[in-house]
C-alpha angles and dihedrals in degrees: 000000000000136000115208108240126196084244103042142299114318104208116213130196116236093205120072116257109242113258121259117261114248115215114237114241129186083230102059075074119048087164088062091044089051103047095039089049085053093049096047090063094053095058095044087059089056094031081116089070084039092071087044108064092029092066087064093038095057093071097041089075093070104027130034096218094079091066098050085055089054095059092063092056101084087193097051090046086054098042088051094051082050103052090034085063101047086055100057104083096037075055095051083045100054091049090047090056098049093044096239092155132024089237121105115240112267093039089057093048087057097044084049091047096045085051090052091046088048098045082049087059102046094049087051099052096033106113105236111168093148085061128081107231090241097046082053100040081054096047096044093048091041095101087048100061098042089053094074088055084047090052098046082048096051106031081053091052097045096052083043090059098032081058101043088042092228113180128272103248089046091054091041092060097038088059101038082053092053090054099051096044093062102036082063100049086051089053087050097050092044081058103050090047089056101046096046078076101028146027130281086257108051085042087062097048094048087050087059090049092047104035106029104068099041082049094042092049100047094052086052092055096049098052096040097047098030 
């Protein structure tokens, strides 16, 4: 496509041009600073329990066993439900502010929390008697517990790059590849959990019990109310 011009041809694209990339700044959001300042200080008045349940999450990430341990201890159970849920908003806010979802902030917080609650119920009416109540109570709050190492990660890495203004494709990926990182480390240590009491093959039907319809749903969520 051309226009003739006094001077000469301009020639003109006929395909849009992408769109610039904005750097992504703590300040575009002073809701999110707010909140996450609020939060921050929280966690630093219970940063006591922090160190403690960070000592047996540390080797969890390489082995499954810790979290079965963690499991006998009735305080550190407590203490990880706790700080799990501490962490939950500073986690919501760090994916609002990347734009990971379509969905404002409070309305994502509520869809998480509702695929949490789902994936609770499932795991408490799901008949498991080749399953030792511990080994299931660790594979079903495995995601759980590895979701406070996933928070302090990507809260870090979005305040890095909000204060670094990287730009708004580059956090969006860092932190889409966080999460699935650990999403799939969660899946593998469920597995092996499982299957330290059952085969390869009733570990893989109870995955798709536990894991099909949160996801399922949350995809759902996302795309209807997005």
């Amino acid at each position: 496509m051309f226009q003739d011009f006094p001077n000469g041809v301009l020639w003109l694209s006929q395909e849009a041009l992408p769109a610039v990339q904005t750097q992504m700044s703590l300040s575009e959001k002073p809701l999110n600073v707010i909140l996450s300042v609020v939060f921050l200080f929280v966690v630093i008045c219970d940063i006591k329990d922090f160190f403690i349940i960070w000592k047996p999450l540390m080797p969890a990430l390489a082995r499954w066993k810790p979290l079965v341990s963690l499991e006998y201890n009735m305080q550190l159970s407590r203490t990880r439900n706790r700080l799990a849920g501490l962490l939950f908003l500073p986690f919501c806010l760090a994916a609002d502010w990347a734009g990971l979802t379509p969905l404002p902030l409070f309305l994502l917080a509520g869809v998480l929390a509702v695929t949490g609650l789902l994936k609770w119920a499932i795991s408490r009416i799901l008949s498991h008697k080749k399953v030792s109540q511990d080994n299931w109570n660790a594979a079903t709050n495995a995601a759980f517990s590895l979701f406070i190492v996933l928070s302090v990660i990507s809260v870090l890495s979005a305040g890095i790059m909000g204060a670094f203004r990287v730009y708004e494709n580059v956090a969006r990926i860092v932190l889409y590849a966080e999460i699935g990182l650990f999403y799939l480390l969660s899946l593998v240590r469920e597995a092996q959990i499982l299957n330290s009491n059952c085969g390869p093959f009733r570990t893989f039907l109870y995955l798709c019990a536990l894991e099909l319809p949160p996801c399922a749903a949350l995809a759902a969520a996302i795309l209807y109310l997005g």
